[in-house]
N, C-alpha and C positions, 0 to 999 in steps of 0.2 A: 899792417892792417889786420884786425882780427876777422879769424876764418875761424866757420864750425862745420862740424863734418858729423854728421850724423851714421850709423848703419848698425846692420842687427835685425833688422824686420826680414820679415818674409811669412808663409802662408799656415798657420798650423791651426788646428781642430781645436773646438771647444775643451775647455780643459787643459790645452797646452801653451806649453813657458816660450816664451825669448827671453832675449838680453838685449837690451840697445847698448851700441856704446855712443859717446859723444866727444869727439876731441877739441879743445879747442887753442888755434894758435893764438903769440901775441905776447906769449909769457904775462898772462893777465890773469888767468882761471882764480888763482888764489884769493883774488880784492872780491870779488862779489861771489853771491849766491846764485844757485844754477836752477835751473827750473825744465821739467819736459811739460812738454804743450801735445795734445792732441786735437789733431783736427780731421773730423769725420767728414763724408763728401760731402759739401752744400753745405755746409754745418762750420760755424765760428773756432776757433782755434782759442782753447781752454788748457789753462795749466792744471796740471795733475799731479803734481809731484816737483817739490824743491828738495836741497841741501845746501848749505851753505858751513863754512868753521863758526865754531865750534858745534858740531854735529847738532846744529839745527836743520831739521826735519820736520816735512809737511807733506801729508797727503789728501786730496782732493777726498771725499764718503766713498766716490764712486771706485774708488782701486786701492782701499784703503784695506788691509788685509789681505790684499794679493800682490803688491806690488813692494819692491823693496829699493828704493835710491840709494847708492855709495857713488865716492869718488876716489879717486887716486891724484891727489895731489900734483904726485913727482911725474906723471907723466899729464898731466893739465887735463883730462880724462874723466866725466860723469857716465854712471850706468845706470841702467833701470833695465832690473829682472822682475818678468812678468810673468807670476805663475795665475793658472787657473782662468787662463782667457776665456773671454766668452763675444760671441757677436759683436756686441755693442762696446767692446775695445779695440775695435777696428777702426782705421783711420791713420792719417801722417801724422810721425813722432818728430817734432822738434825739439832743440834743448836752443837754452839761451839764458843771457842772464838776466833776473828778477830785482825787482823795485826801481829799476831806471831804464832808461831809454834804451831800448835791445839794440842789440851789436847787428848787423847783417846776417838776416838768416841763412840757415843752411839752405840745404834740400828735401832735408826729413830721410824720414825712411819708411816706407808704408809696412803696415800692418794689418795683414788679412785674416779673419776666423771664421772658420765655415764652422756650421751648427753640429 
């Protein structure tokens, strides 16, 4: 059964970076493209960022210039480093896979930015 495991969030100030990582079991990560989703409180859960092979690469306007997606293959493994946070990229990060029917969510990992 495929699991994802999200973590990396926690509280930092405008201006400042995380890292999410995202693991996912199943020995599956390689077949599809990955995607992180943000979902702000009360608020729909939007993708912001995919990767998939060959380094196809998408970013949503909204974090497009501050954020940067890789993955690591050999350890089935997506990140997303977020520099230059600001308020309104606050919210639970999910990752999951794109263009078909999502695997069972994680947990997310919250992500808080005081002004």
């Amino acid at each position: 059964q495929v699991q994802i495991v999200e973590s990396g969030g926690g509280v930092v100030q405008s201006g400042g970076s995380l890292r999410l990582s995202c693991v996912v079991s199943g020995d599956i990560f390689g077949y599809y493209v990955w995607g992180w989703y943000r979902q702000p409180v009360g608020k729909q859960r939007d993708l912001v960022a995919r990767i998939g092979y060959p380094g196809i690469i998408w970013y949503s306007d909204a974090v497009k210039g501050r954020f940067t997606v890789s993955e690591d293959y050999r350890k089935s493994t997506a990140f997303l480093q977020m520099d230059n946070l600001q308020p309104e990229d606050a919210g639970v990060y999910y990752c999951n896979a794109v263009d078909r029917e999502p695997f069972p969510w994680g947990q997310g990992t919250q992500v808080t930015v005081s002004p």
